[in-house]
C-alpha positions in Angstrom: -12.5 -42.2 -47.5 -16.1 -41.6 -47.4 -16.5 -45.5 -46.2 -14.8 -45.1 -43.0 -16.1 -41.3 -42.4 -20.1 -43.3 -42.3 -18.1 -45.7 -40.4 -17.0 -43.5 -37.4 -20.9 -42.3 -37.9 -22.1 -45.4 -37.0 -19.6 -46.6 -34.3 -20.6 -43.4 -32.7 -24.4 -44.1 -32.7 -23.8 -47.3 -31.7 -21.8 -45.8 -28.5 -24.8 -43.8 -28.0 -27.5 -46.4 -28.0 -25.7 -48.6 -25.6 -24.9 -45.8 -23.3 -28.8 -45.7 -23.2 -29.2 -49.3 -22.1 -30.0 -50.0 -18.4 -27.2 -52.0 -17.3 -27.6 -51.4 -13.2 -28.5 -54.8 -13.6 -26.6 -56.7 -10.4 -26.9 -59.2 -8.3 -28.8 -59.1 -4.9 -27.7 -60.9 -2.0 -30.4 -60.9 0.8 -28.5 -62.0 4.2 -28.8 -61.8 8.0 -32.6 -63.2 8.5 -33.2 -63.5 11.7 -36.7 -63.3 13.8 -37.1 -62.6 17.8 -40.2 -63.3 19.7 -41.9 -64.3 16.8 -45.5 -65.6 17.2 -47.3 -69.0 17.6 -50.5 -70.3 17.0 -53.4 -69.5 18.8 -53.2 -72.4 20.8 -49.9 -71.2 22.6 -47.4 -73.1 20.4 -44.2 -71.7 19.0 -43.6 -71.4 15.7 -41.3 -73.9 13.1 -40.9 -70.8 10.9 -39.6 -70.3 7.3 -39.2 -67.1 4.9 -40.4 -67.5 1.5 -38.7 -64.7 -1.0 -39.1 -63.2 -4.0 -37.1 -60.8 -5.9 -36.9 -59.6 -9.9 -39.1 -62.5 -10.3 -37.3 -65.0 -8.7 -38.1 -66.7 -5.8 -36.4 -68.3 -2.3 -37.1 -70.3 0.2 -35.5 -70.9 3.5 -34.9 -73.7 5.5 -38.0 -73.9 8.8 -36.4 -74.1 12.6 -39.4 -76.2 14.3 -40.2 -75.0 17.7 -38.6 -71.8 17.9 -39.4 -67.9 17.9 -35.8 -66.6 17.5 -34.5 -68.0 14.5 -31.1 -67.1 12.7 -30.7 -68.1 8.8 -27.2 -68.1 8.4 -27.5 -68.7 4.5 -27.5 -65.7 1.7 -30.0 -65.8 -0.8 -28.9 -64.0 -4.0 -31.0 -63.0 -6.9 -29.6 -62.3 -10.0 -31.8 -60.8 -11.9 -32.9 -58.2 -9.7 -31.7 -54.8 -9.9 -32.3 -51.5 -7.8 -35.8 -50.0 -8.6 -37.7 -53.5 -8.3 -39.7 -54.9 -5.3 -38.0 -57.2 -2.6 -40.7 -59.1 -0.9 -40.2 -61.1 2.1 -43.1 -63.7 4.0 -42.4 -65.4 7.4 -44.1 -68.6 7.4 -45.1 -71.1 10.0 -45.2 -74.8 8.8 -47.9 -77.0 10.3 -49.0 -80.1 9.5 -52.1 -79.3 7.1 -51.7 -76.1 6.5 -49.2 -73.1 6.8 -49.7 -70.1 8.9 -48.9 -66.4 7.8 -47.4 -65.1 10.4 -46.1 -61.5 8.6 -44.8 -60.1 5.2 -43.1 -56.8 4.2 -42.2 -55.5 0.7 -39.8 -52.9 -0.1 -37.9 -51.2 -2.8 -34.5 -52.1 -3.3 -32.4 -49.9 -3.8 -28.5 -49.2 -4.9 -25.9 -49.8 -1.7 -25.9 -51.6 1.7 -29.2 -51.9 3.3 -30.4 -53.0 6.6 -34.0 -53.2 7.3 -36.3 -54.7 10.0 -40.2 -55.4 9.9 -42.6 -56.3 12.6 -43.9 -60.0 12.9 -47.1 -59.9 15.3 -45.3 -58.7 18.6 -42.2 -59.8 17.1 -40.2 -59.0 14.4 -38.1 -59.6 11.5 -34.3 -58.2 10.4 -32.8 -58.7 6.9 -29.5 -57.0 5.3 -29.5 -56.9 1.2 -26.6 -55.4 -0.8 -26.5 -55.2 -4.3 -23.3 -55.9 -5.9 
């Protein structure tokens, strides 16, 4: 009797510990990247731009449109080991030949739900949805 009664005792501290552990652990899935009027180079020409991401640790990046300042990235980028609390960092890029151009970054915290954000990019800017599932 005395076996299973230090039995149950440790079942229950067991049940404690892991009630303990963090486990808001999910997946993030950045979406609806899109720019408008976003700038050139200072000779006058538009942008081919990309987004370079990083999230948890892990890191994304998108597909360039060449020649345009209104791009749409119809693609989701998910992360799966970020989790609410940790940094969500997002650069817009303009590929050139020799060297790429910074055109704008933003960092945020993510956080738990549904979240639509924008950011400004020069005179233009940036919009982004995450959710964390």
């Amino acid at each position: 009797m005395a076996v299973f009664y230090h039995l149950r005792l440790v079942s229950l501290a067991v049940l404690m510990l892991v009630s303990q552990l963090d486990f808001s652990s999910a997946a993030v899935v950045l979406s609806g990247l899109k720019g408008t009027n976003l700038p050139g180079d200072a000779l006058g020409n538009t942008p081919d731009p990309y987004v370079k991401i990083w999230c948890g640790g892990e890191y994304k990046k998108t597909n360039h449109f060449p020649g345009t300042s209104y791009p749409v990235w119809t693609s989701s980028y998910s992360f799966s080991g970020c989790r609410s609390g940790q940094t969500l960092e997002l650069q817009v890029w303009d590929q050139d030949v020799k060297y790429d151009d910074l055109l704008g970054s933003f960092r945020t915290t993510v956080r738990t739900g549904s979240i639509s954000g924008s950011f400004s990019v020069g005179k233009g800017k940036m919009y982004f949805k995450y959710d964390v599932k």
